[in-house]
Each structure stands twice: as structure tokens, then as C-alpha cells.
C-alpha positions in Angstrom: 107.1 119.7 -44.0 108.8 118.1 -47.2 111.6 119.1 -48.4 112.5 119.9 -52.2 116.1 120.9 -53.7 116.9 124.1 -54.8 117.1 122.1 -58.5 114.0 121.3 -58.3 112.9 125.0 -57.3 114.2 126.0 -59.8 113.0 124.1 -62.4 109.3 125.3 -60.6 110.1 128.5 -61.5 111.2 128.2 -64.6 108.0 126.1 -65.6 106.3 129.1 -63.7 107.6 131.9 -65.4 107.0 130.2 -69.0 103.4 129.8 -68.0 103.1 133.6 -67.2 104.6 134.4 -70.7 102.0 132.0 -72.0 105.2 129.9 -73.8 104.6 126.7 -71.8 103.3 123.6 -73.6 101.8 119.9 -72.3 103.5 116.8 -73.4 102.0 115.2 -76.3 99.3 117.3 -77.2 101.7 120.3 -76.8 97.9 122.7 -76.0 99.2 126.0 -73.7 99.3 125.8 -70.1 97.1 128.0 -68.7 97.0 126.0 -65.3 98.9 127.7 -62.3 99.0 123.7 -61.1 99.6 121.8 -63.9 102.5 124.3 -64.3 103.9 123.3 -61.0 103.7 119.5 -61.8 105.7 119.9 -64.9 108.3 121.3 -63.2 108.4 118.7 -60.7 108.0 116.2 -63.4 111.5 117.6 -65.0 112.8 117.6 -62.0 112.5 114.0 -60.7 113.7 113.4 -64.3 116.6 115.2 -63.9 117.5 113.5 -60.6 116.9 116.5 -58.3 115.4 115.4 -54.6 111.4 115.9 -54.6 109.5 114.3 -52.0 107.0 111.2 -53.3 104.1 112.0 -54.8 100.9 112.5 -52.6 97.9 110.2 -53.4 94.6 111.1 -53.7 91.6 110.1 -52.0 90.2 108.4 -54.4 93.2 106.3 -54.2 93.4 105.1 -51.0 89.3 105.0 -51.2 90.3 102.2 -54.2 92.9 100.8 -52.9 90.8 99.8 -49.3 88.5 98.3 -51.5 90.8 96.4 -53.4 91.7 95.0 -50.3 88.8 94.1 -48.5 87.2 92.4 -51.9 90.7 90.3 -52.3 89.5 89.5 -48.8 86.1 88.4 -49.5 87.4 86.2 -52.8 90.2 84.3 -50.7 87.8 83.3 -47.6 85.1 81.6 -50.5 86.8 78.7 -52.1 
């Protein structure tokens, strides 16, 4: 399983807690997080920022779905010419 710092479990729960007490904010648009996920990613978000270790981001499957077909038609392209 992946391993996170204790930094970066902290800043979870911090990001967490704030949510509970309905004090945290998005970026930009600064609307209330209401999200128990979204909460999660912004503390791994200040994390990585603050140079704690989290483990790389997972990508979806609609990105490796993409990124197959990227392939396969950069395939097709180079064999006609």
C-alpha cells in the first residue's frame, strides 16, 4: 500500500477538521467545501506543496482509456504517408 508522511497526514486532517466546521474554502472561487473528498485532495494538494512525501497521483480511467487511443491513432497517422 502507499505510503504518506505523517506531514502530509496531518495536513489531511487539518483540511478535514475545517471541512467539519464548515470553515474550508476552494481555491479561486473560494465556494465552501462540503465534499468529504475534495477535502482530502486539498490537503494532499498543500502537502505536495509543502514538500511532504505523497505517493503520485492515481489516474483515472478515462485517462488511460485516452491515452490508448492517443496511441493507437498516432499509430495509424505514421503507417499512411
Amino acid at each position: 500500500m502507499a505510503r504518506y508522511s505523517k506531514a502530509s497526514s496531518r495536513k489531511v486532517k487539518r483540511a478535514m477538521h475545517e471541512r467539519k466546521s464548515g470553515t474550508l474554502r476552494s481555491g479561486r472561487s473560494g465556494k465552501k467545501v462540503t465534499s468529504r473528498k475534495q477535502a482530502i485532495a486539498i490537503g494532499l494538494s498543500e502537502a505536495r506543496r509543502s514538500g511532504a512525501h505523497v505517493p503520485a497521483r492515481s489516474r483515472g480511467k478515462s485517462a488511460k482509456k485516452k491515452s490508448a487511443a492517443a496511441r493507437r491513432g498516432a499509430r495509424r497517422s505514421s503507417r499512411s504517408g
